[in-house]
PLY file of the C-alpha trace (Angstrom):
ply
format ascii 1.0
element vertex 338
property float x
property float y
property float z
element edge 337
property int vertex1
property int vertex2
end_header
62.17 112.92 126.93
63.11 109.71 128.76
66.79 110.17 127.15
66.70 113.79 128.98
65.37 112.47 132.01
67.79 109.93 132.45
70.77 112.29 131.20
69.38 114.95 133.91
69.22 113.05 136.99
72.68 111.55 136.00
74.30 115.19 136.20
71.86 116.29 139.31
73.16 113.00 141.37
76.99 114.44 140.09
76.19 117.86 141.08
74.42 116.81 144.11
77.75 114.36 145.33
80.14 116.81 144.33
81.89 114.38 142.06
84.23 115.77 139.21
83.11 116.75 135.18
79.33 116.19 136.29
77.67 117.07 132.85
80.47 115.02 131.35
80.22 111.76 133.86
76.66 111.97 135.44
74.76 112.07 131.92
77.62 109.24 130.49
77.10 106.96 133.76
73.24 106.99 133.78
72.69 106.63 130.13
74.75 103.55 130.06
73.37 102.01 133.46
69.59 103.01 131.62
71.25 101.50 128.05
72.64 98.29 129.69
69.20 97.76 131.26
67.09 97.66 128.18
65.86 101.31 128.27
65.41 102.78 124.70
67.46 106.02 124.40
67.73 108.00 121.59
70.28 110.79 120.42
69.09 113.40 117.60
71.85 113.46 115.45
71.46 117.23 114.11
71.39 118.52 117.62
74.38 116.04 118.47
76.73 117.56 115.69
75.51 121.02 116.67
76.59 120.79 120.14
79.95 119.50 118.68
79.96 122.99 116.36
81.07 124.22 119.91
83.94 122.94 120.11
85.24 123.45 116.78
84.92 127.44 117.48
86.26 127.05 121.32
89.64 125.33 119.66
89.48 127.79 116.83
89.64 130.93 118.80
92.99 130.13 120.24
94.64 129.86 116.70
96.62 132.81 116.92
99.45 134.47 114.97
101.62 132.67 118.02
100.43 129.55 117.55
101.03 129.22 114.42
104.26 130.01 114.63
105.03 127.00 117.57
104.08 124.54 114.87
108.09 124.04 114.20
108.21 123.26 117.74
105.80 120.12 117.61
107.64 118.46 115.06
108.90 116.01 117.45
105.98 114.86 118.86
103.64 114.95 115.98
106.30 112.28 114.14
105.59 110.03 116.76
101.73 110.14 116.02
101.70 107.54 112.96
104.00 105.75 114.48
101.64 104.72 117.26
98.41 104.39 114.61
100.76 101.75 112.90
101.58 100.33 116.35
97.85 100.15 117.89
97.26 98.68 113.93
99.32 96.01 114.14
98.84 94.97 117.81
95.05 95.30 117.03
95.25 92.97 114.56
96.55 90.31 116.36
94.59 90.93 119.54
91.45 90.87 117.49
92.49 88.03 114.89
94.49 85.92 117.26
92.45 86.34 120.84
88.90 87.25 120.58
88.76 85.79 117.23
87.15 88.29 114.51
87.87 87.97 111.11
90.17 90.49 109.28
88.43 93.66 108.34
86.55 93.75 111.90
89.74 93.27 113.72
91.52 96.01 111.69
88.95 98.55 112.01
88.16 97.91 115.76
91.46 98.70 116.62
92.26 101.90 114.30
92.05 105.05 116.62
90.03 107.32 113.93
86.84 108.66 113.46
84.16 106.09 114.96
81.63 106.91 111.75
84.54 106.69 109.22
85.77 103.56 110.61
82.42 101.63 110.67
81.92 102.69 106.80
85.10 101.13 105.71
84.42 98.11 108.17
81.46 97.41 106.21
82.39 98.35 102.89
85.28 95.66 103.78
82.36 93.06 105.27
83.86 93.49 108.40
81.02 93.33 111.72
79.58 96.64 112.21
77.73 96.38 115.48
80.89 94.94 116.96
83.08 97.81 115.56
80.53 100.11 117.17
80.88 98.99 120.84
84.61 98.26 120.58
85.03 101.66 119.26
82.54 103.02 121.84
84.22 101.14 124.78
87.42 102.40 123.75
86.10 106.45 124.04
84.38 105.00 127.40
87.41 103.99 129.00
89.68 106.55 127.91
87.41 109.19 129.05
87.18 107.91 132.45
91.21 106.88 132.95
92.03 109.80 131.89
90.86 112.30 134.35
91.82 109.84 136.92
95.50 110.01 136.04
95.72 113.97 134.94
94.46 114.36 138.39
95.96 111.91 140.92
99.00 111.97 139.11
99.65 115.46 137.70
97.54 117.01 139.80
94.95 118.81 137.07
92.07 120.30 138.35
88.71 119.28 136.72
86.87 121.68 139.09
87.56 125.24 137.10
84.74 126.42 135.12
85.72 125.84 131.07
85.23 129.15 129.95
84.04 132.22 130.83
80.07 133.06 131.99
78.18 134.14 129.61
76.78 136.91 131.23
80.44 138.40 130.55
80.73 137.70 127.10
79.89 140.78 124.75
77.29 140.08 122.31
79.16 140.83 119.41
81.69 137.50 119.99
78.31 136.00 121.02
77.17 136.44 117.30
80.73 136.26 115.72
80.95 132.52 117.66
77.40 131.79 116.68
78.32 132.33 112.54
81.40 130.75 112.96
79.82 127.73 114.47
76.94 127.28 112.23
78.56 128.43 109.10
81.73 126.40 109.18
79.64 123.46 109.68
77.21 123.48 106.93
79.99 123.83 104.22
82.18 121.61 105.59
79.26 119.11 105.38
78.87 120.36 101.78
82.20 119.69 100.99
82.52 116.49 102.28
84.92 117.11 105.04
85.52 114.50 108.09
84.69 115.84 111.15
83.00 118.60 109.37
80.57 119.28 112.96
84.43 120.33 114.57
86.47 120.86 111.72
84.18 123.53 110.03
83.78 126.09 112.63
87.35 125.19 114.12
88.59 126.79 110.81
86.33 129.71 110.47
87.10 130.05 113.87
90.71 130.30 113.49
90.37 132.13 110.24
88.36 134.87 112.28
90.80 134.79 115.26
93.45 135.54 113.26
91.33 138.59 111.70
91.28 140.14 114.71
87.59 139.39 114.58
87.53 137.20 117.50
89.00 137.57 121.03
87.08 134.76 122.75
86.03 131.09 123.23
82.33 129.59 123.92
80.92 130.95 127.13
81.36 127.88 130.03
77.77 127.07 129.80
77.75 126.32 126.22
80.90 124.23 126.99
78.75 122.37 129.81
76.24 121.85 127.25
78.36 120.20 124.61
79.69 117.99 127.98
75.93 116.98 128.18
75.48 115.83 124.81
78.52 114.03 124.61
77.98 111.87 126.98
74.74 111.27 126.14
76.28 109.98 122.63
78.45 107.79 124.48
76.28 106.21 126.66
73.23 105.60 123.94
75.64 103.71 121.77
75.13 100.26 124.29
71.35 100.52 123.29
70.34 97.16 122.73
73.39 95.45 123.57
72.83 91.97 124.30
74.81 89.66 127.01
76.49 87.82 124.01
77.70 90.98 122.49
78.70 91.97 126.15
80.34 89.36 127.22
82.52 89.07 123.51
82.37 93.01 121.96
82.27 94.65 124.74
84.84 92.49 126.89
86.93 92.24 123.84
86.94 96.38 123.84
87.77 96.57 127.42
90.49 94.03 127.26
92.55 96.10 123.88
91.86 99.07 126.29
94.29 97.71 128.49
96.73 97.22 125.57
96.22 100.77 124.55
96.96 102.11 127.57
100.41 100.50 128.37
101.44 101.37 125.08
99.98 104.95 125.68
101.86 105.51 128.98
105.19 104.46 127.60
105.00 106.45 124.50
104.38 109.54 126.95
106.93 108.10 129.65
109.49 108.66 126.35
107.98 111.82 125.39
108.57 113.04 129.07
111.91 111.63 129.36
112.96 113.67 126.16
111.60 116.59 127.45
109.12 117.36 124.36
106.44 118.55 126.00
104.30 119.11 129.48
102.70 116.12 130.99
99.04 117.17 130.76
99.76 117.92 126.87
101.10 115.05 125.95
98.96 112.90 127.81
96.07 114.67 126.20
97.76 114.79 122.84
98.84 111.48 122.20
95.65 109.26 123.68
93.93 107.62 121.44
90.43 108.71 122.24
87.63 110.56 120.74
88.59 113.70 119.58
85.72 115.72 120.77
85.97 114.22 124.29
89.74 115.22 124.23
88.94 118.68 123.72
86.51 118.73 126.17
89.09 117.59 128.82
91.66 120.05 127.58
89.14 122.72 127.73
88.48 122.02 131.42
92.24 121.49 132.37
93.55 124.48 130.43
95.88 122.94 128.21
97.50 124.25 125.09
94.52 123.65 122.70
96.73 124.28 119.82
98.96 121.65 120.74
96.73 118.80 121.81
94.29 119.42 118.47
97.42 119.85 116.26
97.93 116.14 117.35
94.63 114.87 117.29
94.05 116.66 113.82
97.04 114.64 112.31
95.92 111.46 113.74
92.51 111.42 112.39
93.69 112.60 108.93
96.32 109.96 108.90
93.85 107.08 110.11
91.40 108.40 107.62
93.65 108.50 104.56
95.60 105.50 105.16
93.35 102.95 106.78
91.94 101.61 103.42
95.30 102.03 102.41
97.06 99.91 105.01
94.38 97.30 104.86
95.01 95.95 102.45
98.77 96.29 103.09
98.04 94.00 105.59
95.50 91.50 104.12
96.06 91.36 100.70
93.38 89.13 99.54
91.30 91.96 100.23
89.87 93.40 96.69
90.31 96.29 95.56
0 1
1 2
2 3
3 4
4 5
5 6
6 7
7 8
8 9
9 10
10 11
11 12
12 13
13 14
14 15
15 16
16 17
17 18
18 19
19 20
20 21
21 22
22 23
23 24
24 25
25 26
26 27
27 28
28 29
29 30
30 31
31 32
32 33
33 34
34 35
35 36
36 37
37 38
38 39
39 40
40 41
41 42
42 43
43 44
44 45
45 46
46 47
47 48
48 49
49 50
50 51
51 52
52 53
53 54
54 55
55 56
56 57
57 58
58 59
59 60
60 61
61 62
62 63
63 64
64 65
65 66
66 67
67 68
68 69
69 70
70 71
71 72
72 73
73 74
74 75
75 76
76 77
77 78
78 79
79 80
80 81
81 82
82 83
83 84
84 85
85 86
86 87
87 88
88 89
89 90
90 91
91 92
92 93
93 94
94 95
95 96
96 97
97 98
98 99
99 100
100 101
101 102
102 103
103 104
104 105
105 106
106 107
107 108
108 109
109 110
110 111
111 112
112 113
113 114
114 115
115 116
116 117
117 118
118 119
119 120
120 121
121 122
122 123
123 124
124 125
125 126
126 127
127 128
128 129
129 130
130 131
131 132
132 133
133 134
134 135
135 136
136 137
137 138
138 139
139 140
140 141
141 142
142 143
143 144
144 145
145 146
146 147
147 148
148 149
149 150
150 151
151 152
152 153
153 154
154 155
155 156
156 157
157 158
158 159
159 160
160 161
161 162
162 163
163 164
164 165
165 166
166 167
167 168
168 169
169 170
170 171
171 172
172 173
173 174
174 175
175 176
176 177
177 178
178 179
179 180
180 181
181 182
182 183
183 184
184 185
185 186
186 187
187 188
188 189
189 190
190 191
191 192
192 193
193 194
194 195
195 196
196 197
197 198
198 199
199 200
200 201
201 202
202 203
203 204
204 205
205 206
206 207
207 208
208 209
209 210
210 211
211 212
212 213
213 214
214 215
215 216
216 217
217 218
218 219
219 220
220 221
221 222
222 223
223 224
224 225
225 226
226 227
227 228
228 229
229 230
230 231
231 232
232 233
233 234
234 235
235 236
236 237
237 238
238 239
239 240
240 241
241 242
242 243
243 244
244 245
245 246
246 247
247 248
248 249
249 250
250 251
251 252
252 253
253 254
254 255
255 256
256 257
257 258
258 259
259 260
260 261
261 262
262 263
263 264
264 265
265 266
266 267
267 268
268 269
269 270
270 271
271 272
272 273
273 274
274 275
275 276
276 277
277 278
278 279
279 280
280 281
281 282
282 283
283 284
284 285
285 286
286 287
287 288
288 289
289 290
290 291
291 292
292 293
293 294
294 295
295 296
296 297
297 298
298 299
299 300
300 301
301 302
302 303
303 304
304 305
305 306
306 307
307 308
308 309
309 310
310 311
311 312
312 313
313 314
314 315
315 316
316 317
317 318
318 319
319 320
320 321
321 322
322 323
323 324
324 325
325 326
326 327
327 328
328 329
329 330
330 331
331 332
332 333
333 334
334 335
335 336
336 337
């Protein structure tokens, strides 16, 4: 209740200032204020994931026929994908090593841009520090998700004010239900199965799989978008629970400071990608950041941007982080044991 009360009065204060993505920002900004200043949130982590099952089915629904069938067309772009998650690697590395002085495994999976949960199992697995992983990783989604809508709008002039869907009240039922199964379905047996991601991944292919059916003709409703916002930000902000100034002044600093690393290297892999002409601004800035993937949809969802293309990208990233960080860890440490 105090995590919801918080959360709330951060989105009112939004709403109430007419400030941009206010059940996005306002629930992010107060939780972390409330976080950094020893209040005790708490996020339920089945209701978290469900939320998430919402945007697995919004990106889902636009896999079409047409879609599938610009994948040729993306070819360019999604080659330069592992080339930057060897790039952040290696310049994470020595940031992490070399400056803010972490040991190996911590320094290489702070700096990997892949699943948070995935990256803090193999950091530990490898002995690397966990809680400092956490808030690196969590600084990193932080900053990207506020930069971001800062330069889609002052810069290519996005507009974070349209509604991210349809109302509901002008949704039929049937979808209703269709997007309901799809959701909860594709989740539990990707969870069975073992899948990453399986909260997005899941219903994103049921989804997609019932798109291309002919089954279904829409995405979530707006308000059900709004409400994923909500609990996203809530996520991010609960994460700095219990931080402490030491851990603040070194994790947390240490985050902020690779941030700045990531996004000069982000800007002039997307100054090349623009210069080449391989694909719209707002895409490829969405695309190719290396933030969270859920709060990437989120903002692609509220900008209108080719969903296909920006997940296509974020899908390959993840899966190549996944696969290969164990992989390329010990590429680059090799007294690491197998």
């Amino acid at each position: 209740m105090v995590t919801h009360a918080v959360s709330l009065t951060g989105a009112l204060v939004f709403l109430w200032l007419h400030l941009p993505l206010p059940w996005l920002f306002g629930p992010m900004f107060s939780c972390l204020i409330a976080a950094l200043c020893g209040a005790q949130l708490v996020t339920v982590k089945l209701l978290s994931d469900g939320m998430r099952t919402i945007l697995g089915v919004a990106v889902g629904a636009t896999v079409t026929v047409a879609f599938l069938l610009s994948l040729p067309a993306m070819f360019g772009t999604l080659l330069i994908v592992p080339v930057m998650v060897v790039l952040i690697g290696l310049l994470g590395v020595w940031y992490f090593q070399r400056l803010a002085g972490y040991d190996f495994p911590t320094a290489y999976y702070a700096s990997m841009p892949g699943g948070l949960q995935d990256m803090i199992a193999f950091g530990e697995e490898a002995g690397g520090n966990v809680r400092a992983i956490s808030l690196i990783h969590a600084t990193r989604v932080l900053v990207i998700v506020v930069i971001l809508p800062l330069l889609l709008t002052v810069v290519w002039g996005a507009d974070l004010d349209r509604p991210p869907g349809a109302s509901a009240s002008t949704v039929a039922l049937d979808q209703i239900a269709i997007l309901v199964v799809c959701a909860l379905v594709g989740w539990r047996v990707a969870k069975r199965m073992g899948m990453f991601g399986a909260s997005i991944l899941g219903p994103l292919i049921l989804a997609a799989l019932a798109s291309l059916a002919g089954v279904l003709h829409t995405r979530p409703p707006a308000e059900a978008i709004w409400a994923a916002q909500y609990f996203i930000a809530i996520g991010i902000g609960a994460k700095y629970v219990g931080v402490t100034g030491k851990e603040l002044r070194h994790d947390v600093m240490a985050g902020l400071g690779f941030c700045a690393f990531l996004l000069v290297l982000t800007l002039l892999v997307i100054s090349a990608v623009l210069a080449l002409d391989l694909a719209q601004p707002v895409e490829a800035v969405l695309a190719l950041a290396p933030g969270g993937q859920a709060e990437l949809v989120v903002l692609a969802l509220i900008v209108g941007a080719d969903m296909g293309f920006v997940v296509a990208h974020h899908l390959f990233r993840i899966f190549f982080v996944i696969l290969g960080a164990p992989v390329m860890a010990r590429l680059f440490d090799p007294k690491q044991k197998g």
